[in-house]
PLY file of the C-alpha trace (Angstrom):
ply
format ascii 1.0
element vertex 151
property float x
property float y
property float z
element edge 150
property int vertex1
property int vertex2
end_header
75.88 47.38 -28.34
79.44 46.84 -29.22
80.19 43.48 -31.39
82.03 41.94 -28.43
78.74 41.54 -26.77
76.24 40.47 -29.31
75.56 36.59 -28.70
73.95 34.29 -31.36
71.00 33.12 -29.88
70.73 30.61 -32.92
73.90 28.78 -34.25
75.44 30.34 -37.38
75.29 28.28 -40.66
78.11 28.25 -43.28
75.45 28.27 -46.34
72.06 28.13 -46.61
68.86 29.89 -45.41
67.97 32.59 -42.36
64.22 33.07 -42.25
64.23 36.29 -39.04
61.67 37.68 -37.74
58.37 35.00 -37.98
55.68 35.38 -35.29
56.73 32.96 -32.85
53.65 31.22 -32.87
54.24 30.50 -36.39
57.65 29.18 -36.33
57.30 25.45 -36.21
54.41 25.93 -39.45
57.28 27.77 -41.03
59.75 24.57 -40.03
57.43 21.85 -40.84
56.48 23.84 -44.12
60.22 24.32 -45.50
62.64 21.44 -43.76
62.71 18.27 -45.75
63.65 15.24 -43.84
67.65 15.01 -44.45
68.03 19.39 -44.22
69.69 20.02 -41.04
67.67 23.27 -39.15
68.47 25.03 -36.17
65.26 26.50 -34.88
64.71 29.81 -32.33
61.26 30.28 -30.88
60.10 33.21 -28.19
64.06 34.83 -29.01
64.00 39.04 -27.82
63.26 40.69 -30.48
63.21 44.87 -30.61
61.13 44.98 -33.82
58.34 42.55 -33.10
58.77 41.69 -29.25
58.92 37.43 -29.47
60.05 36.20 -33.09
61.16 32.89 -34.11
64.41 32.11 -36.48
64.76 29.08 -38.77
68.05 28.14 -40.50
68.11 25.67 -43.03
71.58 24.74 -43.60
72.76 23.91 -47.56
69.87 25.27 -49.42
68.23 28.01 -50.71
64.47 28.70 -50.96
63.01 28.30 -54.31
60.38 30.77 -55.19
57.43 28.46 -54.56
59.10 28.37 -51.14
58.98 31.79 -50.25
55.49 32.51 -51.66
54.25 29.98 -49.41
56.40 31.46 -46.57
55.05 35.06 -47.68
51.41 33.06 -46.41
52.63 32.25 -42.88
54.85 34.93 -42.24
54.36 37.94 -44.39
56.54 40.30 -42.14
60.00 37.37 -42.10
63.12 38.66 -43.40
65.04 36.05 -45.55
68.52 35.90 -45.36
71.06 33.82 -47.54
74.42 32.80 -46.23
77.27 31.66 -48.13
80.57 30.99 -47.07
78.86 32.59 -42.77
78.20 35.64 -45.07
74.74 37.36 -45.69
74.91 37.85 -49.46
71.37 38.28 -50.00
68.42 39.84 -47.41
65.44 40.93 -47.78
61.78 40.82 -46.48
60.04 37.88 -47.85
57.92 39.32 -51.36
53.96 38.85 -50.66
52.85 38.05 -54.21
49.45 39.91 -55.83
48.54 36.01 -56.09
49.44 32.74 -54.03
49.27 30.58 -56.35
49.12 26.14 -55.16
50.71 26.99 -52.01
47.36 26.53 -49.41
44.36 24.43 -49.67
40.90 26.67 -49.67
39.80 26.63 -46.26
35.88 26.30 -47.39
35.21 23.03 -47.56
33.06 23.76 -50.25
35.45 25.20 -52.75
35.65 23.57 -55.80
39.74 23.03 -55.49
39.14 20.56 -52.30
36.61 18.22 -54.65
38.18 18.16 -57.81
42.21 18.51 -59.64
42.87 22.57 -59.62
45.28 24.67 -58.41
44.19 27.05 -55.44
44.66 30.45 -56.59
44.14 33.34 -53.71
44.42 37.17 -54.29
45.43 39.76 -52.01
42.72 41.94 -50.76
44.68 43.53 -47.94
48.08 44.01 -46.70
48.01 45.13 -43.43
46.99 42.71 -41.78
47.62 40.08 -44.41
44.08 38.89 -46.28
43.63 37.02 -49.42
40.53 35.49 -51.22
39.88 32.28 -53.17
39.34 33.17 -57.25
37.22 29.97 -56.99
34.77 30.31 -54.21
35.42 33.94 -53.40
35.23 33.85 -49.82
38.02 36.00 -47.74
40.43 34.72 -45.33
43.67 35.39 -42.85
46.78 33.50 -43.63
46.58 31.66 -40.29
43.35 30.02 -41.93
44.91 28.45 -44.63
46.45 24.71 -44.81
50.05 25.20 -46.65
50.16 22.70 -49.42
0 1
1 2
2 3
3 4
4 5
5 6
6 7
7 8
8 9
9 10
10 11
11 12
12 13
13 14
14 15
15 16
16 17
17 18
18 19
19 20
20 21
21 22
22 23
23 24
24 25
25 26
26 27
27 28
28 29
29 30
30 31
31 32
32 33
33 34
34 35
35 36
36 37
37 38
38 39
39 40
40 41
41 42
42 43
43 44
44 45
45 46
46 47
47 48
48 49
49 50
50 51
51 52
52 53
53 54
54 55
55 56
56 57
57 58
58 59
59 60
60 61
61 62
62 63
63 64
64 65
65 66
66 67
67 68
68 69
69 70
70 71
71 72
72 73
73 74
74 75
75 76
76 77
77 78
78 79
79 80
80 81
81 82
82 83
83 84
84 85
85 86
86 87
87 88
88 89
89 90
90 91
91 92
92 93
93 94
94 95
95 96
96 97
97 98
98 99
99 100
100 101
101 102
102 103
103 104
104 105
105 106
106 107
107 108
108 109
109 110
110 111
111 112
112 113
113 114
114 115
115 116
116 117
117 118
118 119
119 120
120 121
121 122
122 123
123 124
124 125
125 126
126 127
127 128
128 129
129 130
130 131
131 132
132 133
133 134
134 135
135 136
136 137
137 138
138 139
139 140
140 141
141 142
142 143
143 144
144 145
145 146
146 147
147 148
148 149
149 150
């Protein structure tokens, strides 16, 4: 499709942060997850999308992510591509990283786990890529991201 006809289907940002490409049903996870109260976001959810059919966007206007950011956006949306835009230029994209560990960024979802009783860091390991599961080092039981609390 020629330039001339491509239409923004999310308002373009002069710096800042493009998360692409999260399962629509995530999206607002993803939003209330990353935005702090004074970031200004522009939010897509159900946009076309020839890769993954329905997607949802997120820009986060004036910041980038910091590490712990996009680990714990690796946990909601392993597949996202993150984009960062300075001056309404990509300089920076790539798929968000999935870490061999998540490390503080969910709370166990066993109630029994020792991390939702007493002062330790949730640590989870990735047993599987595709689709997406990681176990607690604590308790050892397995899970899906979409079972996990984001901290």
């Amino acid at each position: 499709m020629p330039d001339s006809h491509k239409v923004r289907q999310v308002e373009a940002i002069a710096n800042g942060t493009v998360i692409d490409h999260i399962p629509s049903a995530a999206t607002m996870i993803v939003v209330s997850m990353l935005a702090n109260d004074d970031d200004e976001v522009f939010i897509g959810q159900n946009l076309r999308s020839a890769r993954v059919g329905r997607k949802g966007v997120v820009k986060i206007a004036g910041r980038e992510l910091s590490d712990r950011e996009a680990s714990s956006l690796a946990l909601i949306a392993p597949g996202a591509s993150l984009s960062i835009i300075r001056d309404y230029k990509v300089v920076a994209k790539h798929v968000v990283p999935v870490p061999e560990v998540f490390e503080d960024v969910a709370r166990c979802a066993n109630p029994n786990c020792v991390t939702n009783h007493e002062q330790w860091p949730t640590k989870f390991e990735v047993v599987g890529q595709q689709p997406l599961r990681v176990r607690c080092r604590y308790c050892e039981r397995g899970f899906a991201p979409g079972e996990l609390e984001p901290t």
